[in-house]
C-alpha positions in Angstrom: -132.4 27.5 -26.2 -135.7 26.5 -25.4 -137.0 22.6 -25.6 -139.4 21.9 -28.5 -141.1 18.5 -28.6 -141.2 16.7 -32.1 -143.5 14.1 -33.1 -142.2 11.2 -35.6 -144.3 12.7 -38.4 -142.1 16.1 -37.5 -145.0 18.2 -36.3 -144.5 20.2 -33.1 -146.8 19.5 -30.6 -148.9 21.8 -28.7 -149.2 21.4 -24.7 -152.5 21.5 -23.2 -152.6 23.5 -19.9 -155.4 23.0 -17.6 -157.0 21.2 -20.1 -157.2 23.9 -22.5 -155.2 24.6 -25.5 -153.0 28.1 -25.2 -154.6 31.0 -26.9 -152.9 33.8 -27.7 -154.7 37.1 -26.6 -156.3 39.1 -29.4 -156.0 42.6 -29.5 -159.2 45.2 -30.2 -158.9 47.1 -33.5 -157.7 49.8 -32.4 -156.5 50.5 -28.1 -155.4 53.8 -28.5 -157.6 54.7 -31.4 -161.3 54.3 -30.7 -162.2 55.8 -34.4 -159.7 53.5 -36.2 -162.6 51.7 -37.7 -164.2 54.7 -38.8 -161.4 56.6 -40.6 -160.8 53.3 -42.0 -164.3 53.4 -43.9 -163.3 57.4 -44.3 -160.7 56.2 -46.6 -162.4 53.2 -48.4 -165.2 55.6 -49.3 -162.7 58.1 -50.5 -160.8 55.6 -52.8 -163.8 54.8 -54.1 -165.3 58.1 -55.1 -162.1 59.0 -57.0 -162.0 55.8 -58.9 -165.6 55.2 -59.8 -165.7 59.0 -61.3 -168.5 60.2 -59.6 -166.4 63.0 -57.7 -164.6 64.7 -60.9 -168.2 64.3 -62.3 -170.2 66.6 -59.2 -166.6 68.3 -59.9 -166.9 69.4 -63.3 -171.3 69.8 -62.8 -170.5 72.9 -59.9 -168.0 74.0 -62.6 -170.1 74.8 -65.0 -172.7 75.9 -62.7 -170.7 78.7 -61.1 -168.1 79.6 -64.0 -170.3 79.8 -67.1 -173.2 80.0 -65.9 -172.8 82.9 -63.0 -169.5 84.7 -64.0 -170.9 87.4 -62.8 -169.8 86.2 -59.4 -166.8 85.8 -57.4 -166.5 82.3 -56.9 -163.0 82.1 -55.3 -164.6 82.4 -52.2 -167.9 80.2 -52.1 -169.4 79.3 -48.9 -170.5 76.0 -48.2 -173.6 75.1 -46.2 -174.7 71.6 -45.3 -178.1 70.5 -43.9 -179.4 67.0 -42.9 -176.6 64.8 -43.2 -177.4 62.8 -40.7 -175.4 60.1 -38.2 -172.4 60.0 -40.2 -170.6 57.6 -37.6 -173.0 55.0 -38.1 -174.9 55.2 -41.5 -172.6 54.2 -44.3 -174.8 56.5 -46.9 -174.2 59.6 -44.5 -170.7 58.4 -44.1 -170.7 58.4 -48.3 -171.9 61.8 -48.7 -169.5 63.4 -45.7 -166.5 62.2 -47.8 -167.6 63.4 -50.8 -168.3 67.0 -49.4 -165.0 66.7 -48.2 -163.8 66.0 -51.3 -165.6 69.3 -52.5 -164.4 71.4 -50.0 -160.7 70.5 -50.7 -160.9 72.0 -53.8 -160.4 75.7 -54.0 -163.4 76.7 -55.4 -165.1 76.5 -51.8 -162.1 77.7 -49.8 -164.5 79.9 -48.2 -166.6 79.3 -44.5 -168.0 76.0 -44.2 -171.7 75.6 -42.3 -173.2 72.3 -41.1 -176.2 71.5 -38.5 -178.2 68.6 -38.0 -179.8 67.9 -34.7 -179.1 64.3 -34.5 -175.5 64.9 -34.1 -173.6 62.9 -31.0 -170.7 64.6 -29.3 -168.1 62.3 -30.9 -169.7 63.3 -34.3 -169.4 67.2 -33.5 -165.8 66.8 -32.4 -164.9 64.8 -35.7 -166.6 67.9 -37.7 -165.1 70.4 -35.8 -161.2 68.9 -36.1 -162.1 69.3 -39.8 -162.4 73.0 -40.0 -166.3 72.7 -39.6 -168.7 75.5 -37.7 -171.2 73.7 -36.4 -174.8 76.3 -36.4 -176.0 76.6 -32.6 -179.3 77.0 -33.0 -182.0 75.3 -35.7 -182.5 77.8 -38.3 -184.7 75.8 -39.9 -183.4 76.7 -43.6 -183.8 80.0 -43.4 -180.3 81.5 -44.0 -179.4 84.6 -46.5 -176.8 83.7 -48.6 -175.0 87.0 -49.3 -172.2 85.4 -51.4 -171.8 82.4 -53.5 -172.8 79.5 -51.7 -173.0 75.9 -52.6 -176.1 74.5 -50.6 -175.2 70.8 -49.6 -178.9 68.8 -48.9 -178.7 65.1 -50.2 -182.3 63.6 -49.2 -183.6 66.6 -46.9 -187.3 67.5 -46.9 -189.2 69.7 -49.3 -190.1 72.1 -46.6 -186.3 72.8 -46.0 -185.5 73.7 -49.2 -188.5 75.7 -49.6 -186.9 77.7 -46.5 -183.8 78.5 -48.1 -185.6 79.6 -51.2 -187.6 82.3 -49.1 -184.4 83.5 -47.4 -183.0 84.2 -50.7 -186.3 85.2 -52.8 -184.5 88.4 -53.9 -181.4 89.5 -55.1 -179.4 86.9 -53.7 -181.2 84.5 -55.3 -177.8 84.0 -58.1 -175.5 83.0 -55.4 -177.8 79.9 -54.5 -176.3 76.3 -56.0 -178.1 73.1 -54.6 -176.9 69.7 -54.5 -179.7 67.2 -53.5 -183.0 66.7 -54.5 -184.7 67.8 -57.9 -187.0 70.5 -57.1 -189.6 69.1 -60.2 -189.3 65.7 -58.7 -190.7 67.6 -55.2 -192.8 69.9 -57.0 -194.8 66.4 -58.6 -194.6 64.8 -55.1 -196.7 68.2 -53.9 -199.0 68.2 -56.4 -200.0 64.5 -56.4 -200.3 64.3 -52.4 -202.8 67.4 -53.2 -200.7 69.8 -50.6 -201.4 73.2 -49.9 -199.6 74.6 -53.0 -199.8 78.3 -51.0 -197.4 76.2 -48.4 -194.4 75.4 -51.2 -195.4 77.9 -53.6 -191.1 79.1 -53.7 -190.6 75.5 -54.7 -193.5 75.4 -56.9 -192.0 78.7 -58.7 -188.4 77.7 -58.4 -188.6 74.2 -60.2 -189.7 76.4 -63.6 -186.1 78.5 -63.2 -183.6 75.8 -61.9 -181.1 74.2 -64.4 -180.8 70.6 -63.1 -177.3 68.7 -64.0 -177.7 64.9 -63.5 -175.2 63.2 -61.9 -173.8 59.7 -63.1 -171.9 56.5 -61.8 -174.1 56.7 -58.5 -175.3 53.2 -58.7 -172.3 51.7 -57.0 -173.2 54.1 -53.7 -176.5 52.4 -53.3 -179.0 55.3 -51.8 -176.6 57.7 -50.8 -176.6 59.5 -53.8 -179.8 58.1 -55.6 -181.8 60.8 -57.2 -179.5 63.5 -56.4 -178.7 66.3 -59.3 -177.0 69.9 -59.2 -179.3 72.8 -59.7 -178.8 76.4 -60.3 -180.4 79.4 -61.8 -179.9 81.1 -65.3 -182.2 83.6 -65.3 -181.4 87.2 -64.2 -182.1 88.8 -60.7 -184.7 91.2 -61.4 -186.9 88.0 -63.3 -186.0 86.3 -60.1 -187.0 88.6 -57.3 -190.3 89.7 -59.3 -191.0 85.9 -60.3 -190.0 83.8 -57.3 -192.6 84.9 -55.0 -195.7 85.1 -57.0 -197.7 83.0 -59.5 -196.5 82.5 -63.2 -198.9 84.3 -65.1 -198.7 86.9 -62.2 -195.7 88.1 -63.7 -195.6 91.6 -65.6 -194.6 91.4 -69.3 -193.3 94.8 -69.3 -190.8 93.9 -67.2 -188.8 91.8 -70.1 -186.6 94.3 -71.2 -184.8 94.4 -68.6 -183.9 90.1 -68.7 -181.6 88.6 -71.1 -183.0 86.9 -74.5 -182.7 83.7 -72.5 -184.9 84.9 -69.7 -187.2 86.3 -71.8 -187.8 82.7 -74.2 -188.6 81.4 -70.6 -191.0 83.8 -69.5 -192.8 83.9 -72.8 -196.6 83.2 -72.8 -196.1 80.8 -75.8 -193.8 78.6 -73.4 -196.3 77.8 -70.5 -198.3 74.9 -71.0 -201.4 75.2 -68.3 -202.5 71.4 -68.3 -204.8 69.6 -66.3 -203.3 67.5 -63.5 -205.7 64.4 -63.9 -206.7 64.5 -67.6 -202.8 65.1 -69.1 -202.7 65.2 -72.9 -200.9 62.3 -74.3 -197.6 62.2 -75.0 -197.2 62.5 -78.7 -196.8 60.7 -81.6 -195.8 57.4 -81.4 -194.9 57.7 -77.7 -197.5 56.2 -76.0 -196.1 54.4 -73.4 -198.2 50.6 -73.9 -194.7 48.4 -73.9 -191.1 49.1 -72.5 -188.9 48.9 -75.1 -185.8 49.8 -73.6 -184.2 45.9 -73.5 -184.3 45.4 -77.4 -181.4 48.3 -77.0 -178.8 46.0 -76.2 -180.2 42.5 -77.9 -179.8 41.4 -81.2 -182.8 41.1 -83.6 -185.0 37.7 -83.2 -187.6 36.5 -85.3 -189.0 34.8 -82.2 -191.6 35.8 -79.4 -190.4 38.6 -76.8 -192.1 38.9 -73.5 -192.0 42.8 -72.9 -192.9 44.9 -69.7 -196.3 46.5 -70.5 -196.5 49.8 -69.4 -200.3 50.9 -69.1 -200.1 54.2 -70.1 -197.4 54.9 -67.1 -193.8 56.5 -67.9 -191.1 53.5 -67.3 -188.9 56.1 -64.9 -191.1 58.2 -63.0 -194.3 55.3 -62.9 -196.9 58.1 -62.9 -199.8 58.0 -65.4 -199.2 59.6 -68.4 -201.7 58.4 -71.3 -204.8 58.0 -69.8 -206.1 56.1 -73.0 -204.0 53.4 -72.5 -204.7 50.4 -70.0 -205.6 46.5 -69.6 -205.9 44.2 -73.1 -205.1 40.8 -74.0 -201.7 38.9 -73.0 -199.7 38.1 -75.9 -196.1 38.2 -77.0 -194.4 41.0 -78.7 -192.7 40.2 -82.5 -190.4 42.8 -83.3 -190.7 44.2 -86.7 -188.6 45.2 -89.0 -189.7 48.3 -90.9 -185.8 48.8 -92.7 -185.0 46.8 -95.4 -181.0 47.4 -97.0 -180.0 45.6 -99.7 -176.6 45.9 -101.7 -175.6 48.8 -103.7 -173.9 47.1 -106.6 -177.0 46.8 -108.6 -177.6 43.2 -107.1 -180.6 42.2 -104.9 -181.0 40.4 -101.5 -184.0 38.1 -102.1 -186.5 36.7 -99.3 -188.9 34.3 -99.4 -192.1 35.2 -97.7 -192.9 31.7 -95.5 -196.3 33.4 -93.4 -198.9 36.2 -93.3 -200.7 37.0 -90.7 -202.4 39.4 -88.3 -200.8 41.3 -85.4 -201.5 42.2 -81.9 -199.5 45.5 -81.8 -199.6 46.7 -85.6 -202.5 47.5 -87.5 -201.4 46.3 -90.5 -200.8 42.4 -91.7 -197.3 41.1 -90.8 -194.9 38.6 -93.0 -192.1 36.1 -91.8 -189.3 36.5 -94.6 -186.5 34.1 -94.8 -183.3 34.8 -96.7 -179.6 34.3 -96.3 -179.5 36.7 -93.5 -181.7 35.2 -92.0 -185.4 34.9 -90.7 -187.4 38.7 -90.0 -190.9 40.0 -89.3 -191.8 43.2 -91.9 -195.1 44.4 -92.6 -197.1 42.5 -95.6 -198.6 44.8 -98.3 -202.2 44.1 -99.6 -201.6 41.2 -102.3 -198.7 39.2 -100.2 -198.4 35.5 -99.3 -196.8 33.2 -98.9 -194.4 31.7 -101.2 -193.6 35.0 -102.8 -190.4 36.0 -103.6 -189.1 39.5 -102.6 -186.2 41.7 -103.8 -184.4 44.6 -101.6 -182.1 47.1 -103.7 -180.2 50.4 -102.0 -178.9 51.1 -106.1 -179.8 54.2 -107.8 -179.7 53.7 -111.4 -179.9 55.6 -114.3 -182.9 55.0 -115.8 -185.8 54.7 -113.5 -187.5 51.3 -112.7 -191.1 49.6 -112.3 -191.0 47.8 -109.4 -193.3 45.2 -108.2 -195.1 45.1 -104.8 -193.2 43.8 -102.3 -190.0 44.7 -103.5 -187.7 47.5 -101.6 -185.7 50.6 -103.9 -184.7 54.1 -103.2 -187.8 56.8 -103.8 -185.3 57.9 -106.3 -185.2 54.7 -108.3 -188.8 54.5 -108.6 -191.0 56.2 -111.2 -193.2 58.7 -110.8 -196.7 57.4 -109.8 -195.7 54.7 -108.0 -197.8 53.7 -104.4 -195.1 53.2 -101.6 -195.4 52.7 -98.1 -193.0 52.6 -94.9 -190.5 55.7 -96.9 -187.9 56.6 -94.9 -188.4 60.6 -93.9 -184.2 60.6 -94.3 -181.3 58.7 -94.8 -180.7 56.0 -91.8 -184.0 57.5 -89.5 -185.3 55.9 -86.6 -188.5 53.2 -86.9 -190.7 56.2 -85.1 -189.5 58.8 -88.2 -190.7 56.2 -90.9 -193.7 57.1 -93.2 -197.2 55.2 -93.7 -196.8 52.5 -91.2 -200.8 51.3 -90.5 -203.0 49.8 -92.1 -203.7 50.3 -95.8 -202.0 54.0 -95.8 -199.8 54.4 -98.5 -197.4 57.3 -100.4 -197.3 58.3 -104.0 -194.1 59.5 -105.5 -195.2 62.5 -107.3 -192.0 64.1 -109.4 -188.3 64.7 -108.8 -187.3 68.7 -108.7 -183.8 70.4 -107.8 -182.0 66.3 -106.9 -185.1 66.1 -104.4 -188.1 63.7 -104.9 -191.2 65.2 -104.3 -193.8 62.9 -101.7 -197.8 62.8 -101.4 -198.9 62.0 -98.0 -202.4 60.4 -96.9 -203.2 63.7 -96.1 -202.2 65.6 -98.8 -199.7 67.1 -97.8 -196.3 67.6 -99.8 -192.9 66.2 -98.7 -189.2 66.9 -100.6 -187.0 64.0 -99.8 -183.7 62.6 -100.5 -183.4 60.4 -103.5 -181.9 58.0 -101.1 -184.7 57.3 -99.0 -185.9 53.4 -99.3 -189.6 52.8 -99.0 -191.5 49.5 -100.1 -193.8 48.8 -102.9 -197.4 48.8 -102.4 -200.1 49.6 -100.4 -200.1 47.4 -96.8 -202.3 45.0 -95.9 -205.7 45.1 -94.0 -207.3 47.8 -95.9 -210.7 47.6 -94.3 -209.2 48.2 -91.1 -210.9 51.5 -90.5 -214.6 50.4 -91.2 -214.3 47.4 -88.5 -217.1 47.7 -86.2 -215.7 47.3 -82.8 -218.9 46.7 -81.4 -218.6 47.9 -77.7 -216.0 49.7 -75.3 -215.6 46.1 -74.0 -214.0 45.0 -77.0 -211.6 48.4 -77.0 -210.4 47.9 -73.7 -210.0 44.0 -74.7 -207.5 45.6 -77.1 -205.7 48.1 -74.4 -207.6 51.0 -75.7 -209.1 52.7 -71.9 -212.6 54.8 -72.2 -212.0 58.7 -72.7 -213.3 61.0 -69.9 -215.9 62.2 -71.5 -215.1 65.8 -71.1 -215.5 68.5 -74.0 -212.9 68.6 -76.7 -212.2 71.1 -79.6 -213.8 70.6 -82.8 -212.2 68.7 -85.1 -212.3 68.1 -88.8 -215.4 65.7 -88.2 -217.5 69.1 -87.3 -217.0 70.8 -90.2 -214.3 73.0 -90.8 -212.8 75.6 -93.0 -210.8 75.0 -96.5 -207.6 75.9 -96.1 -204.8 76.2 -99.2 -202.0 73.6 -98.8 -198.5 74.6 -97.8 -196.3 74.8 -100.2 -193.9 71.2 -100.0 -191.8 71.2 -97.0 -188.0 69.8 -97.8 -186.7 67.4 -95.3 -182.5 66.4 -95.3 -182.0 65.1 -92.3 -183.3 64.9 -88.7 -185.2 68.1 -87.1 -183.4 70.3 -84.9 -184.1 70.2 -80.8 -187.3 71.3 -79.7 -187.4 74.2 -77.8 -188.0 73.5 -73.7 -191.9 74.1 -72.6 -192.4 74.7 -68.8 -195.6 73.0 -68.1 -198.1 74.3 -65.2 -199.8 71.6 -63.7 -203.2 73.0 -62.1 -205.7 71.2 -59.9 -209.5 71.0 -60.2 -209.6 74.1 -58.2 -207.4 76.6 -60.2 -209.3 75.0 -63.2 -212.9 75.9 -61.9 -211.3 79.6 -61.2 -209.7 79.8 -64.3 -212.8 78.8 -66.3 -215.1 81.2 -64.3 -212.4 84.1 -64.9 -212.6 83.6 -68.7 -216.5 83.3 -68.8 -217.6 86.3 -67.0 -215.7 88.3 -69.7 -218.9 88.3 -72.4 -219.0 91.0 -75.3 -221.1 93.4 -72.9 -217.9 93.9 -70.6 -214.9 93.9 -73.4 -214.5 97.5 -73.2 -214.5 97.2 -69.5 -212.1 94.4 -69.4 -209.8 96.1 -71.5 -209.9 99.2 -69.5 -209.1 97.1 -66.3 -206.0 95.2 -68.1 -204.8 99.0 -68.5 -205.3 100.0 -65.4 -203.8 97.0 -63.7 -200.7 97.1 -66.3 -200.6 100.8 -65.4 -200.1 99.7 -61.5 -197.5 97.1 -62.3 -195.0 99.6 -64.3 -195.4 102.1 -61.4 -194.5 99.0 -59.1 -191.2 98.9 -61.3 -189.5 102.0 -60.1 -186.6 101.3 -58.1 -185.0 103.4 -55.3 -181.8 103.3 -53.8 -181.8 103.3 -50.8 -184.7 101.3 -50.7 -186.0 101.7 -47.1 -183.8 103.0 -44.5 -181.3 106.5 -44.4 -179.1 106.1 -41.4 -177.9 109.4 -40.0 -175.0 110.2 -37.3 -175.0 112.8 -34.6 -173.6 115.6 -34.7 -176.7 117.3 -36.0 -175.5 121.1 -35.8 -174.4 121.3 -39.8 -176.4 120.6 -43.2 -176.9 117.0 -44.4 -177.1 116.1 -48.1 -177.7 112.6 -48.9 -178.7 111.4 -52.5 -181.6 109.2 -53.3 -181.3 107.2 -57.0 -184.5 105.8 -59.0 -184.7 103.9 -62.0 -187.5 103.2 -64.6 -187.5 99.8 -65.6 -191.3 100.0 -67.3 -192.0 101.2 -71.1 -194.1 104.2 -69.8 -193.1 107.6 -68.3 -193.4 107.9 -64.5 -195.3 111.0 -62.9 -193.4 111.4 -59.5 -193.4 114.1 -56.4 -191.8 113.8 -53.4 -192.9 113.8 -49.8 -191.6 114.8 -46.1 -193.3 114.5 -42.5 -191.3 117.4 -41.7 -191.1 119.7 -44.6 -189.4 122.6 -42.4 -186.4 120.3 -41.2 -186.3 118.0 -44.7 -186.0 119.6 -47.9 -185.7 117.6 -51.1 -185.3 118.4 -55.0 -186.8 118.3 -57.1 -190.5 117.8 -55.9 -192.2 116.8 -59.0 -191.4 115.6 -62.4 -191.6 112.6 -65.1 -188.5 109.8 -65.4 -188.2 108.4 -68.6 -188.5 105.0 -69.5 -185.5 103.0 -68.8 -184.2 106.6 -67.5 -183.2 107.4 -63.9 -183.5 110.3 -61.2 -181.3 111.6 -59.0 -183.1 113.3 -55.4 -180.9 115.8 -53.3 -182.2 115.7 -49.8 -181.5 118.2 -47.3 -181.5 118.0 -43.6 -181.2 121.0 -42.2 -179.6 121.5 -38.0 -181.2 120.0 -35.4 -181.2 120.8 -31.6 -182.0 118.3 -29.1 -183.4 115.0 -29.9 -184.5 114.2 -33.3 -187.2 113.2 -34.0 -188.1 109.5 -34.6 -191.0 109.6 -37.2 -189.3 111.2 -40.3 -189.6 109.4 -43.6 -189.7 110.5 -47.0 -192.1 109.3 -49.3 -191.9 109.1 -53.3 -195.4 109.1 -55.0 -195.4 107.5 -58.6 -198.2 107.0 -61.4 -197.9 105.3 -64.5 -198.9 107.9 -67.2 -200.5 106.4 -70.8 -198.9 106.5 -73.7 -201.5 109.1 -75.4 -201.4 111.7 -72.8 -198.9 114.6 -73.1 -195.8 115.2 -71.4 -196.0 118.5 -71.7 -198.1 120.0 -68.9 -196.3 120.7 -65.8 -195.9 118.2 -63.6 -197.7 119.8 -60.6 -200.6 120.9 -62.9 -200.9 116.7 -63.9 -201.5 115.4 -60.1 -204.3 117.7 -60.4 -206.0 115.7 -63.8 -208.7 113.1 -63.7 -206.9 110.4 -65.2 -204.4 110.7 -61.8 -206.4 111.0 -59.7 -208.6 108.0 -60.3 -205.3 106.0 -60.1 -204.2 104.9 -56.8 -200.4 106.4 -56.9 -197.5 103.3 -55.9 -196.3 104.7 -52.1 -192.2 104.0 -51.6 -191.1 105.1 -47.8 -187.8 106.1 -46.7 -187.5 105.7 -42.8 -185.0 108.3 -41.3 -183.0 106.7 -38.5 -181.0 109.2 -36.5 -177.8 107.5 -34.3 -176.7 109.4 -31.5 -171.9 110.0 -31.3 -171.8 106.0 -30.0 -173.2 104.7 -32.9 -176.6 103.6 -30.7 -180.6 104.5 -31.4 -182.0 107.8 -29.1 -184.3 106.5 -26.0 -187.5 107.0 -27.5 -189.8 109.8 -26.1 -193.0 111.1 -26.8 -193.1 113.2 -30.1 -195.8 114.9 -32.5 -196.1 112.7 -35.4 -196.4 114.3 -38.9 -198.3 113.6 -42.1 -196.7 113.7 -45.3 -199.9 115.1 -46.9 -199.8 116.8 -50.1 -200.2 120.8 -50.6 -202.0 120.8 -54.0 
């Protein structure tokens, strides 16, 4: 056994050698690992995207986006494509967003190939993707790849201009099998719009940010900017809106085109649903949305009596920061009182009494303001015209049987009241929100007219008719500050002291302050609880350009040039319905040697327009090429079917054949009855440039290869008539 020295307290003691204590040697992290520390990270990262959630949540989002949304499509065997992820094997946020593709791709919704390119990539980082079942892409495609089946596009914080690559390769058909994760294309879309960018430059993410279905993705917080911003987008709409709409402007699109889209498409493609604003000069928001104080931290607080400093806003949306009230900027500092416009009292027939302690005036409401005190405690509510202080107020939510004459101040249901009596702050329904509370400012008030069918019939200040619940409380009286309206501001100084900005000056539609018609009142509209959802409004947001262009489009069209104008809109819808027609096969007939027998290969064509289409059919080479029939009308939302001949050929075919289909939108008033080769020959035709569709001939020698090419007569396909 070996010798240990003891000291007398009984601690061993450690010998010195050479004057230095005895270290033991440390050993690295890893000797025979050199990426011990990184798949240790791997897994930390991992752990942590199937506790927080986050993972079954992106889960769950491609779910719906490629099951109910697209189930149309075979999504057993999505592809998945990443771009941009960036050094994985030293940025933790790339590291983040590798693990949670992998993640993705373990699931087998994407057990199909998997893509990823990013030039920045070391070796050790392409031999880490590759022992993962990765293909790394050779070359920089720059985006521009066709996704021919379903394919889940992978592109966390990657540049506009990429996406707007991928959304060119796949303007047409393919368009459906595109899913996103990354970026919101709106968000981009803004970003081009405000940095005044070539909109000709991004003009498929321009168009593609009015189709895409965004699903926001939660718990990202915890991943700091590896996920920050990021969402799951897809498309709804159907392939033919898509490849017509993608490409072009939105009022570009033909309207006779819709019924061929679902009743979905359709509600987004209707004119009623674009809203062509002004980028600079947005309208405001709406009622009671105007954006002067951020109100979002008196969510989870619990009522005071006392001073709040809130965030003021300026007119400026509290998520995005960009400018959305332009009428709203600077004013005085003070601090916000938070009001309550809700009084609830018992429903036993008792009442909760306050005592009103001060009145006075208000930075925020137009209206006076009281500070009640009561059991419940102290509360700011808004004064009517004879209040002060030392009054004694009464709140009652009873209904009783015989109706009451309140005094002012007090708080009943509209149903307890009798008719006649002046009310103010009336609830729209049962339990609504402060912003869906009636006659709020300054000296506005409601009468209670009559009760019909258990419903209490409402006046408004502008004479308009309500039918409310019985149960709806409102307050006694007519507010305070009556003589609100016929202050005398004295000077846009004193507006803007009050956060009121100068308007633009610009014109504006007449209002009732013009003069205007007398119009009937609408009958009393019955409310019973809150409205349903507003339907979605794509807005267009156009610079001063496109709003110089659009105003000089709409002015040159006087009363001189309506029968003009209208002749052009026909001519030009005319166009776009022969632009419908579809072919199949669209460009190209492929043809293999030998050539010594008859070849008979079908051509299909479809009318997706509301008018009938006058066709005929062309050849180069109309001894060698025979096709019927020649001419003839296809129906709307009717078809065609085009048997064309080849006939034997001996040597080398020729390379120039192509067949050509020639198609004119007829009008609705003209007869189908003539002969279709007696109708190219009518005025209305021939003023009408016919829509050209080619079909190239392509002749493949035994092999399977293209003929040398050699000098050969070329043909015209001109017409015999």
């Amino acid at each position: 056994m070996m010798n240990v020295e003891v000291d007398e307290n009984g601690f061993i003691e450690r010998r010195v050698i050479n004057g230095m204590k005895k270290r033991k040697k440390r050993k690295s992290i890893a000797e025979d690992d050199e990426n011990c520390y990184w798949r240790v990270e791997y897994e930390r990262y991992k752990n942590k995207l199937l506790h927080t959630g986050l993972f079954e949540n992106v889960l769950s989002s491609l779910i719906i986006a490629m099951h109910d949304k697209l189930p149309q499509l075979s999504v057993s065997s999505a592809d998945v494509v990443c771009y941009g992820l960036g050094a994985f094997y030293e940025c933790k946020d790339a590291l983040c967003q590798l693990v949670l593709l992998e993640l993705l791709c373990e699931n087998a919704m994407f057990s199909g190939k998997k893509w990823i390119f990013d030039p920045i990539f070391s070796d050790v980082e392409k031999n880490i993707l590759v022992s993962k079942g990765w293909t790394l892409i050779a070359e920089n495609e720059r985006g521009l790849r066709l996704a021919s089946v379903p394919t889940l596009f992978y592109m966390p914080h990657c540049e506009r201009e990429l996406y707007n690559n991928v959304l060119y390769a796949n303007r047409h058909s393919t368009f459906l099998n595109l899913v996103f994760f990354g970026n919101s294309f709106k968000v981009m879309s803004d970003s081009v719009v405000e940095e005044n960018e070539n909109l000709t430059t991004f003009r498929y993410l321009l168009n593609a940010s009015q189709l895409a279905k965004e699903l926001p993705l939660s718990n990202t917080s915890s991943f700091g900017e590896a996920f920050y911003a990021t969402c799951i987008q897809y498309f709804f709409c159907d392939a033919v809106m898509i490849a017509t709409f993608l490409g072009r402007s939105l009022w570009q699109v033909s309207l006779r085109c819709m019924h061929a889209l679902s009743s979905k498409t359709q509600k987004v493609l209707r004119p009623s649903s674009l809203i062509i604003t002004n980028r600079r000069f947005l309208p405001k928001p709406g009622p009671n949305i105007q954006y002067k104080f951020d109100l979002t931290q008196l969510k989870c607080m619990p009522y005071t009596h006392k001073p709040i400093k809130i965030r003021r806003l300026g007119g400026r949306n509290p998520e995005t920061g960009k400018k959305v009230n332009q009428r709203v900027g600077g004013g005085y500092k003070f601090d916000w009182l938070w009001i309550s416009f809700r009084r609830i009292g018992p429903t036993d027939g008792t009442f909760y009494e306050e005592k009103v302690i001060e009145v006075r005036r208000d930075g925020i409401q137009t209206a006076f303001i009281a500070l009640v005190a009561g059991t419940r405690g102290r509360r700011w509510i808004l004064a009517t015209e004879n209040m002060k202080a030392g009054d004694v107020i009464k709140t009652s939510c009873h209904l009783p049987r015989i109706l009451i004459k309140a005094e002012e101040g007090d708080s009943w249901p509209v149903g307890a009241l009798v008719p006649g009596t002046v009310v103010n702050s009336v609830e729209l329904y049962p339990g609504c929100p402060d912003e869906r509370i009636l006659a709020k400012n300054a000296g506005t008030s409601v009468i209670i007219q009559k009760r019909v069918d258990n419903r209490v019939v409402i006046l408004l200040p502008s004479k308009h008719e309500l039918r409310i619940l019985p149960e709806c409380m409102a307050t006694v009286g007519r507010l305070s500050n009556v003589n609100r309206n016929k202050e005398h501001w004295g000077s846009m100084n004193m507006k803007r002291r009050m956060g009121i900005r100068q308007g633009s000056g610009l014109w504006h539609r007449k209002d009732g302050y013009c003069g205007r018609k007398i119009h009937p009142l609408p009958p009393a509209k019955t409310v019973d609880g809150p409205p349903g959802p507003v339907p979605e409004n794509y807005s267009v947001s156009l610079n001063k350009r496109h709003m110089n262009a659009l105003f000089v489009s709409f002015c040159s069209c006087s009363v001189r040039h309506t029968v003009r104008f209208g002749m052009h809109l026909k001519k030009e819808e005319l166009k776009r319905a022969a632009q419908s027609v579809e072919i199949n096969p669209k460009e190209e007939i492929i043809l293999q040697a030998p050539y010594d027998n008859i070849k008979i290969i079908e051509i299909n064509a479809f009318n997706h327009s509301d008018f009938h289409i006058l066709y005929k059919f062309r050849t180069n080479r109309p001894d060698g090429i025979q096709i019927s029939p020649v001419y003839g009308y296809i129906k709307p939302g009717d078809g065609e079917i085009f048997a064309v001949e080849f006939l034997p050929i001996t040597g080398i075919p020729p390379f120039t054949d192509r067949c050509t289909l020639h198609c004119v939108a007829l009008p609705k008033n003209y007869s189908k009855s003539t002969r279709p080769r007696d109708m190219w020959k009518k005025p209305v035709v021939k003023v009408m440039a016919a829509e050209r569709k080619v079909i190239r001939i392509t002749y493949l020698n035994e092999a399977g290869h293209l003929y040398p090419k050699s000098v050969e007569a070329v043909y015209d396909d001109r017409d015999d008539d």
